[in-house]
C-alpha positions as CSV (number, residue, x, y, z in Angstrom):
1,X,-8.8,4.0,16.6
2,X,-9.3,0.9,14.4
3,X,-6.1,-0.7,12.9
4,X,-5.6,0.3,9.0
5,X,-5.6,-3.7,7.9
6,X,-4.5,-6.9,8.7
7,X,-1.2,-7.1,7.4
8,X,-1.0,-10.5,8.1
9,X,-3.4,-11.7,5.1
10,X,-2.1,-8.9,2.6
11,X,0.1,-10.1,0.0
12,X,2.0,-8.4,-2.8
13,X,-0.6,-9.4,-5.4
14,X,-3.1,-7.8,-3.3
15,X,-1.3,-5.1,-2.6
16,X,-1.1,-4.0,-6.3
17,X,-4.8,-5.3,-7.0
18,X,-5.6,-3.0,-4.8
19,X,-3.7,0.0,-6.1
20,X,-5.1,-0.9,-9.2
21,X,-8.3,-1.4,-8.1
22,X,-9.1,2.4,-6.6
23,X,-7.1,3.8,-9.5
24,X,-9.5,2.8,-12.2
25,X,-12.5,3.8,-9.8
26,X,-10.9,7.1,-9.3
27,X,-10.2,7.9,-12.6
28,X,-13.9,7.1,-13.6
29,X,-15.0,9.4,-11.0
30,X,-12.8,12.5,-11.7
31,X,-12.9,12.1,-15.6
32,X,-16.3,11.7,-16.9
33,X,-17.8,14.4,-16.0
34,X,-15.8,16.6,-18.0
35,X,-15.8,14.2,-20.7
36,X,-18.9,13.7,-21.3
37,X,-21.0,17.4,-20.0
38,X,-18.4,19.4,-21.8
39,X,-19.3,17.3,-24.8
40,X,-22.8,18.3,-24.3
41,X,-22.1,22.2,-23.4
42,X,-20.5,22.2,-26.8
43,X,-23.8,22.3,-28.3
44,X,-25.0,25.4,-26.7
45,X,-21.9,27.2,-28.0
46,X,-19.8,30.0,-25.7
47,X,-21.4,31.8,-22.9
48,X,-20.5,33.0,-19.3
49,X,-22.6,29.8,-18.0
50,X,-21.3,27.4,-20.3
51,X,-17.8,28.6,-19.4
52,X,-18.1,28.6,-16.2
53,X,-19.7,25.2,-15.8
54,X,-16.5,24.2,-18.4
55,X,-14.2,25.8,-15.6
56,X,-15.9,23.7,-12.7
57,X,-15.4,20.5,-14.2
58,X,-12.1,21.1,-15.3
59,X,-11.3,21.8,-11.5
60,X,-12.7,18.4,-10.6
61,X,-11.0,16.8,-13.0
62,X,-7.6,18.3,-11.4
63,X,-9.1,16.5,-8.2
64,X,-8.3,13.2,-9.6
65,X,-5.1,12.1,-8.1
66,X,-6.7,13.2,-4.2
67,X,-9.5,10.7,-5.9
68,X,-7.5,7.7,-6.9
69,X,-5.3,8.4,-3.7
70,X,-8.6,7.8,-1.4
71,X,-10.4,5.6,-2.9
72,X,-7.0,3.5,-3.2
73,X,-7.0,4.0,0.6
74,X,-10.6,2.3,0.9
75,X,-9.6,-0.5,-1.0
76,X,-7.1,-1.5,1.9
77,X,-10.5,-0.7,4.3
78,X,-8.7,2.2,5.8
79,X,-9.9,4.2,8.4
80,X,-11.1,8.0,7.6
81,X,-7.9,9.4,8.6
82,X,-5.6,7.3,6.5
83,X,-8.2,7.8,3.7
84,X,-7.2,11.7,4.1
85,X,-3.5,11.2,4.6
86,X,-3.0,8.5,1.4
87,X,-5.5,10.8,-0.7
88,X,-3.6,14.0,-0.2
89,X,-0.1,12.3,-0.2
90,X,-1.2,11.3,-4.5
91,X,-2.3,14.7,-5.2
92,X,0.8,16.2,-4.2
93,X,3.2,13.4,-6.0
94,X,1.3,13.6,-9.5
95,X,2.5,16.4,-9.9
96,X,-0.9,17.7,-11.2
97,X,-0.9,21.4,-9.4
98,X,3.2,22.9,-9.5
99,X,5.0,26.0,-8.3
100,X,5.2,28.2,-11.4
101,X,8.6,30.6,-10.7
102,X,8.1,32.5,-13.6
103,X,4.5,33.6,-13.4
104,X,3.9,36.8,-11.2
105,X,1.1,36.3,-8.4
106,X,-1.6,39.0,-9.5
107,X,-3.0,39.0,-6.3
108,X,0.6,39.8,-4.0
109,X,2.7,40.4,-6.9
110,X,5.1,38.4,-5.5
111,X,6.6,36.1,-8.0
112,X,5.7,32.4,-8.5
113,X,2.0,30.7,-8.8
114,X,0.6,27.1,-8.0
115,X,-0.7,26.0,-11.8
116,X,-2.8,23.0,-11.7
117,X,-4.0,21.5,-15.0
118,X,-4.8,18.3,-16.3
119,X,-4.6,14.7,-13.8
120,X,-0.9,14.4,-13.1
121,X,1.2,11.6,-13.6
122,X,-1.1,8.5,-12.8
123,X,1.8,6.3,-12.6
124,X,3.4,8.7,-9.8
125,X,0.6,8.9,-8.4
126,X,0.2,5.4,-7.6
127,X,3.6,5.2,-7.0
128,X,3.1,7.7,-4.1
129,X,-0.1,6.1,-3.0
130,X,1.5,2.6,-2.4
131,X,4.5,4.3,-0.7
132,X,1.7,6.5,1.9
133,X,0.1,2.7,2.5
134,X,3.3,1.0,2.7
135,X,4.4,4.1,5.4
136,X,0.8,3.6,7.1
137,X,0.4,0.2,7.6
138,X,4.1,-0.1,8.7
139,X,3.8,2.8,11.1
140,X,0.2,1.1,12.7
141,X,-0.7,2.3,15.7
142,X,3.0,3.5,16.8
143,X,2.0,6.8,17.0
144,X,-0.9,6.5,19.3
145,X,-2.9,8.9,20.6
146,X,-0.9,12.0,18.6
147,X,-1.8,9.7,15.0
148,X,-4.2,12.5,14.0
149,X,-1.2,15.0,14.4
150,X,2.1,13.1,13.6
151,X,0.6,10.8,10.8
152,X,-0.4,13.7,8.2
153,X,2.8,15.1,8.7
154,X,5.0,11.9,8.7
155,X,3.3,9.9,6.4
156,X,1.4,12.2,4.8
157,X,3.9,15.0,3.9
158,X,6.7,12.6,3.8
159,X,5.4,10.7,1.2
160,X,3.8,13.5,-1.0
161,X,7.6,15.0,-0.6
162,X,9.1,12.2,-1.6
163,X,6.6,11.8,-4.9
164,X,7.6,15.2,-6.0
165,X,11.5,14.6,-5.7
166,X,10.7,11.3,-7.5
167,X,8.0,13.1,-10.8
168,X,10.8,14.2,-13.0
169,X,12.0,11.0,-13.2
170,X,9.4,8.6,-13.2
171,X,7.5,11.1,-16.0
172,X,10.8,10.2,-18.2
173,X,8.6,7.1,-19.2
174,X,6.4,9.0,-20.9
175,X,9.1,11.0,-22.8
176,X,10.8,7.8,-23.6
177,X,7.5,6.1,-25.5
178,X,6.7,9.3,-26.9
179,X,10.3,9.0,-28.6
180,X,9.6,5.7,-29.7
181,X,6.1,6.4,-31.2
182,X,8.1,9.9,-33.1
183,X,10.3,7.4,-34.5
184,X,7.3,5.8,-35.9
185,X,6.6,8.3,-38.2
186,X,9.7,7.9,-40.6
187,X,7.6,4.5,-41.7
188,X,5.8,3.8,-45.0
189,X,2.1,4.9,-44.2
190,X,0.6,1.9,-43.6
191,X,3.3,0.1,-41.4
192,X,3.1,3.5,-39.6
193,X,-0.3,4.1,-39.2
194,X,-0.5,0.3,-37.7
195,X,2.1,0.7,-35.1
196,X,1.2,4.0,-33.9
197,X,-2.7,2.8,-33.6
198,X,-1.4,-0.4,-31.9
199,X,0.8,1.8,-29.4
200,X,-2.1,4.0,-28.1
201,X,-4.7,0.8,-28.1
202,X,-2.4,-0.4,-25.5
203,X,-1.5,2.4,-24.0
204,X,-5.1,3.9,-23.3
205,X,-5.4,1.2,-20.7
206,X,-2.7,1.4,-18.7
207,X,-1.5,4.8,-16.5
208,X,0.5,6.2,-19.3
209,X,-1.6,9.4,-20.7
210,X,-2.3,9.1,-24.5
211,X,-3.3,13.0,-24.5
212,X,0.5,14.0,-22.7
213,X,1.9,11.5,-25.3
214,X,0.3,13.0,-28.4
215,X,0.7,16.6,-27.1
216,X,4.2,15.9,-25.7
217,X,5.4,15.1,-29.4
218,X,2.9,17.0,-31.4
219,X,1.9,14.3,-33.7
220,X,0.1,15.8,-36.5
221,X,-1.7,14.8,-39.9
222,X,-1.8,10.8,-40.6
223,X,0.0,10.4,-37.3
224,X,-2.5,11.8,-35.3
225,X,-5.2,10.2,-37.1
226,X,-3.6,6.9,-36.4
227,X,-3.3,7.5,-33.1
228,X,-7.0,8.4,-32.2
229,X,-7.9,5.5,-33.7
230,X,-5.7,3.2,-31.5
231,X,-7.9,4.8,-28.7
232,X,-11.0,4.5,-30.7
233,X,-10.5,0.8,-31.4
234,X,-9.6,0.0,-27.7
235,X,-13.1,2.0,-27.1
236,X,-15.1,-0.5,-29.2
237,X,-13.4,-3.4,-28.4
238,X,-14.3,-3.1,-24.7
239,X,-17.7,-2.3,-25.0
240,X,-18.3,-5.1,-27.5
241,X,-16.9,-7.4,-24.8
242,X,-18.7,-5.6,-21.7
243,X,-22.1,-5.3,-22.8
244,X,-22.6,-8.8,-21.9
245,X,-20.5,-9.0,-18.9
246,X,-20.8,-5.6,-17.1
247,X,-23.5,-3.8,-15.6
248,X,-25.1,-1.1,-18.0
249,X,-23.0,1.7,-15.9
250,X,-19.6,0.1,-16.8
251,X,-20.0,-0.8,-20.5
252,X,-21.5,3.7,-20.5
253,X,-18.9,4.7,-18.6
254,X,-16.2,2.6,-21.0
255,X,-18.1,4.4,-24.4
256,X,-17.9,7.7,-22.6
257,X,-13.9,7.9,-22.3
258,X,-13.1,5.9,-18.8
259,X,-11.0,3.2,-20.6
260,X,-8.4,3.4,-18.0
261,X,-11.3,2.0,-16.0
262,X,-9.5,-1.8,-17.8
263,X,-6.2,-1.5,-16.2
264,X,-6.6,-3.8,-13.3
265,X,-7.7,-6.5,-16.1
266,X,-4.7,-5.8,-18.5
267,X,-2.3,-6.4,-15.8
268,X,-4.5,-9.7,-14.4
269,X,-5.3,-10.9,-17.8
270,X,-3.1,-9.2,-20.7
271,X,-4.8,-11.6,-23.2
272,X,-6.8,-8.7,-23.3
273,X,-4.5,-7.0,-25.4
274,X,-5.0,-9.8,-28.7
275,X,-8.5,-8.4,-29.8
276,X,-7.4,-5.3,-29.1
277,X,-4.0,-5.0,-30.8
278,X,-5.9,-6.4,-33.8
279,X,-8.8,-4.5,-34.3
280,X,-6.6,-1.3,-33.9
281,X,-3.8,-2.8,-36.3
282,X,-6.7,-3.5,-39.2
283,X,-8.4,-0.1,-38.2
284,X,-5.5,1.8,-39.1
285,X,-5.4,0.7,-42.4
286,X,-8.3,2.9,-43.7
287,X,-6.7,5.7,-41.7
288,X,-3.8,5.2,-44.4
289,X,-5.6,4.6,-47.3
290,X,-8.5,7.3,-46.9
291,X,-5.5,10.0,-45.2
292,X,-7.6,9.9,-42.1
293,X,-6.0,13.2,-40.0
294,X,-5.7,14.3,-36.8
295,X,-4.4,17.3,-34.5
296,X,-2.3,17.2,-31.7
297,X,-4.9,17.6,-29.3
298,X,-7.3,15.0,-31.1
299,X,-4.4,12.3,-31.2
300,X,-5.1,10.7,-27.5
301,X,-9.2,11.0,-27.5
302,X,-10.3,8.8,-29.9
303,X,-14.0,8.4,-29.9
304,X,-14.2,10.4,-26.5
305,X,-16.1,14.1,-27.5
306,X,-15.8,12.5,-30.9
307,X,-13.0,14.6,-31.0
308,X,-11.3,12.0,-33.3
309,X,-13.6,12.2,-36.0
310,X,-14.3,15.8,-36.4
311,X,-10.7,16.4,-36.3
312,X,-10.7,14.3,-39.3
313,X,-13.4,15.9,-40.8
314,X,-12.0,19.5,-40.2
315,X,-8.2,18.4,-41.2
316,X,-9.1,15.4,-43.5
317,X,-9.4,15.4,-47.5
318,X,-12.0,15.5,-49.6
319,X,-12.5,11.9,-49.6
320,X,-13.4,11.8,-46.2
321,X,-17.4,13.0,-45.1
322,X,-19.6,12.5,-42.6
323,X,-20.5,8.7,-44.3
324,X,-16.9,7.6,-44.8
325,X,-16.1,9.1,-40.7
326,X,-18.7,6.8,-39.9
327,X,-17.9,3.4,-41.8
328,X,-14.1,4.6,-41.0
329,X,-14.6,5.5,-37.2
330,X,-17.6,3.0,-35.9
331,X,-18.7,0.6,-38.4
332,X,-15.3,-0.9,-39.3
333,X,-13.6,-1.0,-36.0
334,X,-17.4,-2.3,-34.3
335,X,-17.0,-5.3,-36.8
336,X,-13.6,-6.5,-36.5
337,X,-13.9,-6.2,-32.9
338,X,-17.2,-8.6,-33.0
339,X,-14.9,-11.3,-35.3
340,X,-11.9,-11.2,-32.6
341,X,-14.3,-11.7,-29.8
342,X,-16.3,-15.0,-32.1
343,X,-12.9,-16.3,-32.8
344,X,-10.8,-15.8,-29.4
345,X,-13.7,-16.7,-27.1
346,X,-16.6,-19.1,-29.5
347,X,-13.7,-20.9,-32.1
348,X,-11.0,-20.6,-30.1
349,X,-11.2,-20.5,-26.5
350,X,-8.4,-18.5,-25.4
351,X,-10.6,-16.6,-22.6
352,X,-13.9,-16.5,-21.1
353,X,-14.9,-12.5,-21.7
354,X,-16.6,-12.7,-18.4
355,X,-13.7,-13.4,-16.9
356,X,-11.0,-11.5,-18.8
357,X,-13.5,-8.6,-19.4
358,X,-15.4,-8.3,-16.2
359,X,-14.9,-4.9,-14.2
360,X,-12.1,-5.5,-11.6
361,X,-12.5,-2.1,-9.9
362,X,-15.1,-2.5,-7.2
């Protein structure tokens, strides 16, 4: 069998590029299709089919970490059986399906059931995927001719073992930042409404999950107006630097919801984060003015199902309609973004989009 790499040529940098690399590819893969067909399915209201393509999606979507875990794997030009063994150790350490004591199995009526839901802990599970490639390329070709045997268990189960023992702690991140946004809303409107939209702009591009945040903390009202506009600003910001610079599939994929797809470039070129930190700091200013509302569930989507804006339509005042949602929502945060990207790449030249904004993840 083929040796997993050359460890010789792989340095730290790379090593993490590469994480990085296969988790913004995976995440594409597993999240748009819900994202965007349940969108659609919306239109053709509740039914057994609509449900139950709903219900498929949603189970692909749970696939996600086995996704980023793989095609992190790839990235390191892993053979098949290390792609299996790295893509299985993630699922198990984010966390995404758990042993539910409580619930009574239906089936055996024995008590307990595996619950999966959601995508997991991204940042476990890339935590867990770097430790099943660290264990893999250290181990080589020491286990020889019984790899296909002793590597799923060793490496495989080891590290997926040791991603569970290590969840509880590393999801403590999340808890702590949704603390620090709660404290946020004690603030005069405006000041709040800026710094919660600045905390989700940034936060929508890296592994920390906006919806677990917003959900976590239940922000509510102006809040969780604020915060769905962080996302939405982020949204528009991209795609006003991508349309140029990415292929037609990228720049789609960014509008559709996949704006974790960015990571690898906010962590090689966080100057990223000016436009963007701007754009959602002036954005949330309407939001204050015009009491632009949100729900806990709308709080981390932004412009993704345009959940953002009917939320703020269903929960909003009078003064917001469908023309004020639109200035608020596209119009507004589409021009700022344009006047960042004139000044910070035309007037100013503190980057080169096609370099700070070009798709790191193939």
């Amino acid at each position: 069998m083929a040796d997993t790499t050359n460890t010789n040529k792989l340095t730290v940098k790379t090593f993490l590029n590469n994480i990085l690399a296969g988790t913004a590819t995976g995440i594409i893969v597993g999240l748009i299709p819900n994202a965007v067909v349940s969108a659609i399915l919306k239109l053709f209201g509740q039914n057994s089919v609509t449900a139950s393509i709903n219900q498929a999606l949603l189970i692909f979507q749970c696939a996600t970490p086995l996704l980023i875990g793989a095609l992190i794997a790839i990235q390191f030009k892993m053979v098949p059986l290390d792609v299996a063994i790295v893509g299985a150790a993630a699922y198990v350490g984010s966390g995404v399906t758990k042993f539910v004591p409580q619930i009574v199995n239906p089936a055996t009526k024995a008590q307990g059931v595996f619950v999966s839901a959601g995508t997991g802990d991204l940042i476990n599970t890339m935590i867990t995927a770097g430790l099943a490639v660290g264990l893999l390329l250290m181990v080589g070709q020491r286990f020889g001719s019984v790899k296909i045997v002793a590597a799923p268990i060793v490496v495989g189960g080891g590290a997926g073992w040791i991603g569970m023992m290590i969840l509880p702690y590393v999801s403590k991140i999340t808890t702590w930042l949704g603390s620090v946004i709660n404290s946020f809303t004690n603030l005069q409107p405006i000041l709040m409404c800026i710094l919660i939209s600045c905390m989700f702009a940034i936060l929508i591009i890296s592994p920390i999950s906006t919806v677990a945040i917003g959900m976590a903390i239940q922000l509510n009202g102006l809040s969780a107006g604020a915060a769905a506009m962080g996302v939405a600003a982020t949204t528009l910001v991209l795609v006003v630097h991508s349309w140029r610079t990415n292929k037609s599939g990228v720049t789609i994929a960014i509008a559709l919801g996949a704006m974790k797809m960015m990571m690898p470039n906010l962590f090689r070129h966080p100057v990223i984060v000016l436009p963007t930190l701007i754009t959602a700091a002036l954005s949330a200013i309407p939001v204050a003015l015009f009491h632009v509302s949100g729900t806990p569930a709308s709080a981390g989507f932004g412009l993704v199902g345009l959940v953002g804006p009917l939320a703020s339509l269903d929960a909003g005042k009078a003064s917001i309609n469908i023309v004020m949602a639109l200035i608020v929502w596209i119009v507004f945060p589409v021009l700022v973004a344009m006047v960042c990207r004139f000044l910070f790449e035309k007037v100013f030249h503190v980057y080169d989009e096609k370099v700070a904004f070009a798709y790191l993840g193939e």
